[in-house]
C-alpha positions in Angstrom: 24.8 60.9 -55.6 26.4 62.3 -52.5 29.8 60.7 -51.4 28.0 59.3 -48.0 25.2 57.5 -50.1 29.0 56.1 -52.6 30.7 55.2 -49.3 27.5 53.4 -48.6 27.0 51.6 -51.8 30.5 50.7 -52.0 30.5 49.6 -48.3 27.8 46.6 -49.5 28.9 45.7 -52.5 32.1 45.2 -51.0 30.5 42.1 -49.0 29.1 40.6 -51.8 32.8 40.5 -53.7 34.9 37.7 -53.3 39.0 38.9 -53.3 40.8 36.8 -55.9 44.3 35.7 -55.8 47.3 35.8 -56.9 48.1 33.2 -59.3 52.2 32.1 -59.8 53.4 29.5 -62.2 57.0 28.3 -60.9 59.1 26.2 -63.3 62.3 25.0 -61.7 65.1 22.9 -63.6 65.1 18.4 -63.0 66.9 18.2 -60.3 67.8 14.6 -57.8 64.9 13.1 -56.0 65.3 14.5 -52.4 63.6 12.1 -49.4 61.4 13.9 -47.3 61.2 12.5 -43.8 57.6 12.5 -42.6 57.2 14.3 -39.2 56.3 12.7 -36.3 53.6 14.9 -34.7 50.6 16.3 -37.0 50.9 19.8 -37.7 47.8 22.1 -36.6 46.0 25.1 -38.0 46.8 28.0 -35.9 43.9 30.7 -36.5 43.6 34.0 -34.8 40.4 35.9 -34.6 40.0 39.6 -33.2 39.1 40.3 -30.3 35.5 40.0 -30.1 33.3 41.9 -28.0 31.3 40.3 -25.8 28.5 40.3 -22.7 29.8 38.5 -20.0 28.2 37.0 -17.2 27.1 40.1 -15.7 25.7 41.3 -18.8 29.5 43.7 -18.7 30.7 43.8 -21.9 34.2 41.8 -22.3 37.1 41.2 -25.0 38.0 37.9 -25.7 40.9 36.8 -28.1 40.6 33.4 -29.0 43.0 31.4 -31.0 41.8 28.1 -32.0 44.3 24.8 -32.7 42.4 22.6 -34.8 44.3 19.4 -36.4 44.3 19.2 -39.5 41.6 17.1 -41.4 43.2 16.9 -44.6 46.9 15.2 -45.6 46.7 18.3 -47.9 48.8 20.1 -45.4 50.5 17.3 -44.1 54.2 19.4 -44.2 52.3 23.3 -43.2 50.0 25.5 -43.2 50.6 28.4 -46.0 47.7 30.3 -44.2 47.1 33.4 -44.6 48.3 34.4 -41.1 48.1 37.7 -39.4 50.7 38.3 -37.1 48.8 39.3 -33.4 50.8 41.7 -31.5 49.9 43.0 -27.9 51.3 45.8 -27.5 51.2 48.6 -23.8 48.3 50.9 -25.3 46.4 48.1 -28.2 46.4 44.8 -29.4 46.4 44.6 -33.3 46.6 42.2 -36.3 49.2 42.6 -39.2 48.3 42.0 -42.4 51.1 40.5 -44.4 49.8 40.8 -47.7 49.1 44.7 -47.5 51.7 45.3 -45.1 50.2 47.5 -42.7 47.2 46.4 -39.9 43.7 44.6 -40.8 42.7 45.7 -37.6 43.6 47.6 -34.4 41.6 47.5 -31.0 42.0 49.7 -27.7 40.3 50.1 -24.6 40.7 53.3 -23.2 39.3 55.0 -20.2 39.6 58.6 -18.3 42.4 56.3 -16.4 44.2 55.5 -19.4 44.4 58.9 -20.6 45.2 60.3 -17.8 42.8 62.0 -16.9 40.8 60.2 -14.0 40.5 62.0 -10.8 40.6 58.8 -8.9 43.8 57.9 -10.7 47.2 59.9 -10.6 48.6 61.2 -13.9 52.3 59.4 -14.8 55.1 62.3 -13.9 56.5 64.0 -16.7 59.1 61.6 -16.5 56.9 58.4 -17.1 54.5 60.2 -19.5 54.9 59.8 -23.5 56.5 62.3 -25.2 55.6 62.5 -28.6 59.4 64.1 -29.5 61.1 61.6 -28.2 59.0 59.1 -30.7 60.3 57.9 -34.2 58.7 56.0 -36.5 60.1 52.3 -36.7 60.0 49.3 -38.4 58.2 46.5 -36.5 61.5 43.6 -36.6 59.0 41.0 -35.2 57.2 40.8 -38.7 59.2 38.5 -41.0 61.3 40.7 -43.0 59.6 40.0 -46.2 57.0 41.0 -45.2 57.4 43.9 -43.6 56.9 48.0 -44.2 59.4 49.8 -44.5 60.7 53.3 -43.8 61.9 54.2 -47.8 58.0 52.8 -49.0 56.5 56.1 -47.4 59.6 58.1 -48.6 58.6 60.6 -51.1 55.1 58.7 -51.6 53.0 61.8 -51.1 51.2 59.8 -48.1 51.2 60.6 -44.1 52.4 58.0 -41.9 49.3 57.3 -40.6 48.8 55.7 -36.9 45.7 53.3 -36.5 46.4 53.7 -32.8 46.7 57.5 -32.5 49.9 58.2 -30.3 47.6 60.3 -28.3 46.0 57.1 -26.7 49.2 56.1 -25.0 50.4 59.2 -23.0 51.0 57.2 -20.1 54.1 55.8 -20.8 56.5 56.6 -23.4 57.2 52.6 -24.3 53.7 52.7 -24.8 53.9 55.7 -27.2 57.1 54.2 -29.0 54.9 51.5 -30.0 52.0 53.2 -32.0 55.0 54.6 -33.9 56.0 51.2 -35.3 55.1 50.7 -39.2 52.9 47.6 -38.0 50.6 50.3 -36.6 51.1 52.4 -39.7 48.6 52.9 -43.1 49.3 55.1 -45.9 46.8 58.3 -45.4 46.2 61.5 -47.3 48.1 64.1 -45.3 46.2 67.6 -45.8 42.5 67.0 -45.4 42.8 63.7 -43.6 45.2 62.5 -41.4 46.0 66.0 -40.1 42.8 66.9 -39.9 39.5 65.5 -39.9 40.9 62.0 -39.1 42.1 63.5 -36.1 39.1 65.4 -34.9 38.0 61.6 -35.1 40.7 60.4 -33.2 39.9 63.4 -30.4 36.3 62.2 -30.5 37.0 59.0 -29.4 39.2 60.0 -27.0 36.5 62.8 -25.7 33.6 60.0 -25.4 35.5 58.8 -21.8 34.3 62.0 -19.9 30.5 60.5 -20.7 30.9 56.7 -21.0 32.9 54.6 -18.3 34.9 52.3 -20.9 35.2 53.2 -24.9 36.7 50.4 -27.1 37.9 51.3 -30.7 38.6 49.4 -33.2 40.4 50.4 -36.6 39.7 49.2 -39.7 41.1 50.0 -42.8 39.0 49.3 -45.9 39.3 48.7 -49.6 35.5 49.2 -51.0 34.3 49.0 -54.8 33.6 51.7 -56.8 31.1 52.1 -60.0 32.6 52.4 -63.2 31.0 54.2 -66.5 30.3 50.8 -67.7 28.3 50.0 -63.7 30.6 47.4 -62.7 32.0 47.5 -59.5 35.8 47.3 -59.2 38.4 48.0 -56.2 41.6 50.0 -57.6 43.9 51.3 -54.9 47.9 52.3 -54.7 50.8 50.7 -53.9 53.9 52.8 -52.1 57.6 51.9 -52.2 59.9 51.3 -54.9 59.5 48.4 -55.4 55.5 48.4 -54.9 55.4 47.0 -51.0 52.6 48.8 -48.8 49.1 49.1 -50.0 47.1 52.4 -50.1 43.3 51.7 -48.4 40.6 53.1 -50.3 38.9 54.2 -46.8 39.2 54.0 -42.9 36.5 52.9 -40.7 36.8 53.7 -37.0 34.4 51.6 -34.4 33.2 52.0 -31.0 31.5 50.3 -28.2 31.1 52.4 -25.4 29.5 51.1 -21.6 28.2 53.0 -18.9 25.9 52.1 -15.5 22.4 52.4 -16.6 21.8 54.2 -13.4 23.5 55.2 -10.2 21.3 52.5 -8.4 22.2 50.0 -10.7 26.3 50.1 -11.4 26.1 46.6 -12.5 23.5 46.9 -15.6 25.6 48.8 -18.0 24.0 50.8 -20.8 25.8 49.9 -24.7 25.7 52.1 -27.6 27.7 51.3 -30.4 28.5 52.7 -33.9 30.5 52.7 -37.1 31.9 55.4 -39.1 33.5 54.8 -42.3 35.3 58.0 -44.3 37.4 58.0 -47.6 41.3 58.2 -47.6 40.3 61.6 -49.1 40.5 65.2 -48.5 37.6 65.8 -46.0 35.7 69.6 -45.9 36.2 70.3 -42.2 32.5 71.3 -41.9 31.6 67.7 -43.2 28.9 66.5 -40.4 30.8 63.2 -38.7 27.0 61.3 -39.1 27.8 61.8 -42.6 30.2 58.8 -42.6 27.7 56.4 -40.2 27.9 53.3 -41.6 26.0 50.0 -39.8 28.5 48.2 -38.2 27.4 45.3 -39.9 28.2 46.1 -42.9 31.9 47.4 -42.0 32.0 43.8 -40.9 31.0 41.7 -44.1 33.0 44.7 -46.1 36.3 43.8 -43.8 35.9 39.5 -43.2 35.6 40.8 -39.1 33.1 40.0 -36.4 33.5 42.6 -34.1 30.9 42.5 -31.8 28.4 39.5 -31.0 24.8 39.4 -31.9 24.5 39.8 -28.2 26.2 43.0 -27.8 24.9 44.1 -31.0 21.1 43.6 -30.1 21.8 44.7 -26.3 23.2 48.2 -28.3 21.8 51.6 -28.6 23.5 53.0 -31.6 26.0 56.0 -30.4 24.6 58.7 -32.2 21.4 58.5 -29.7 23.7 58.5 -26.1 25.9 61.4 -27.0 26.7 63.9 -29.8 28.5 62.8 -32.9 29.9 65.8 -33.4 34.0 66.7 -34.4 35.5 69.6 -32.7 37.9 71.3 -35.7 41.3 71.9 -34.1 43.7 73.3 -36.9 46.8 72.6 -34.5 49.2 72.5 -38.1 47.9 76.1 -39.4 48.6 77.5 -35.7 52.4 76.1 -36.1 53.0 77.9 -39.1 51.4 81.0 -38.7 54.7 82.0 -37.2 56.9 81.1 -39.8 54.8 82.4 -42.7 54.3 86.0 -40.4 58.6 85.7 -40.2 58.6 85.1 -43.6 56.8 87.7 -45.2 58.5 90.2 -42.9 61.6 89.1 -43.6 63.9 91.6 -45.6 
């Protein structure tokens, strides 16, 4: 079986398995009653959905991040809400949600544009001294996460993983506050270096970020994934790593990236925008860098029911073409790390 029919068979499965817990069994000693003074106010249920895409009024297409206070119904949760709760952050360049049980992002979502890259002709480019500057960048750890749940620099020490941004710091050029903040841990998953995050990961990143000279707006959203595999005896199981000493960041089995692109169906008609949309899901693997990218399509769909996301409404969805028929879904292979040490390895070998 090829690995595009495995990611595919694993990408299904993975919405028909329900995630189990974690069960703890906590003794403590007798100790003295303690009276607990019942609050005055109810508390509520705070839940925070992603950003769904939309089609407004207009038939535009339009994010909307709802978070919904219900009361609560039961006297269950009379003293709080255990959750789980992913911590929404809005950041210059993305909006994402942490996830505080594998400590790195459920999901990330941008919105980027020739604008936003810097490269509208209607729109002057930020001065060298606004612009990001990737040197002047460091990887951080995100102090608005609780601290025990957060990632940390020493889990991705010696781990054998990349650092890998969800939000590439190439999306956020235009200012280097924006560029400090893909570089926080919060933005950051565990990603096979050689093969992946240096390369074909990043001709996906550069795809993305190419689709804005054909398509007005481009949204993204990253997902990464944790999909079944077949064992010898044909069950399906998830396995996956755990960095840091002790075990603290998990390792995603796969990465799915997501885009919704819009564009005036005609120059007559700016207001009736044309949709394609598409999904592309690829292991945390090594990846061949002649590896077709329709090789990884995925329906969006089923990244959905794999990750417990809506994405995009039935709306958008039906209103869609899928992306692979507007433009070519095509990498271009740029092998920036090779070029940077051609030099050294030339120095080296003529080195006395």
């Amino acid at each position: 079986m090829s690995s595009s029919s495995l990611i595919q068979a694993a990408i299904f499965a993975a919405g028909a398995i329900v995630g189990g817990g974690v069960t703890a069994v906590v003794t403590s000693k007798r100790q003295r009653p303690v009276e607990i003074v019942s609050p005055n106010v109810q508390p509520a249920i705070s839940t925070v959905s992603p950003p769904v895409i939309d089609l407004g009024a207009k038939g535009n297409a339009e994010i909307s991040s709802a978070v919904s206070l219900a009361p609560l119904a039961s006297s269950a949760l009379k003293y709080g809400n255990p959750g789980p709760i992913a911590d929404l952050t809005v950041k210059k360049a993305y909006v994402a949600a942490y996830d505080r049980r594998l400590r790195h992002p459920a999901w990330t979502a941008e919105h980027l544009t020739l604008a936003s890259l810097g490269k509208s002709a209607l729109v002057a480019p930020p001065s060298p001294e606004e612009a990001g500057d990737r040197t002047k960048s460091a990887f951080i750890e995100d102090e608005s996460i609780p601290l025990s749940f957060r990632a940390r620099l020493q889990d991705y020490f010696r781990s054998g993983y990349d650092r890998g941004h969800m939000v590439p710091a190439a999306d956020a050029k235009f200012s280097q506050e924006a560029m400090n903040e893909t570089f926080l841990l919060s933005n950051i998953a565990p990603q096979v270096g050689d093969g992946f995050n240096r390369h074909y990961w990043a001709y996906l990143e550069d795809w993305c970020r190419r689709l804005t000279a054909s398509f007005a707006d481009v949204y993204v959203f990253t997902v990464p994934l944790y999909l079944p595999h077949r064992d010898h005896d044909g069950k399906w199981r998830v396995t996956h790593e755990v960095i840091g000493s002790p075990p603290n960041v998990a390792v995603p089995t796969h990465f799915a990236k997501v885009v919704l692109t819009s564009k005036p169906s005609s120059p007559s008609t700016p207001d009736i925008l044309e949709l394609a949309t598409g999904a592309f899901v690829l292991p945390n693997a090594p990846i061949p860098d002649e590896t077709p990218l329709e090789k990884f399509v995925m329906p969006v769909d089923a990244v959905e029911r794999a990750a417990g996301l809506t994405l995009f409404s039935e709306a958008v969805k039906n209103a869609s073409k899928h992306i692979c028929k507007s433009t070519k879904c095509e990498v271009i292979v740029r092998r920036f790390d090779d070029a940077r040490k051609r030099p050294e390895i030339k120095r080296a070998v003529s080195a006395p």
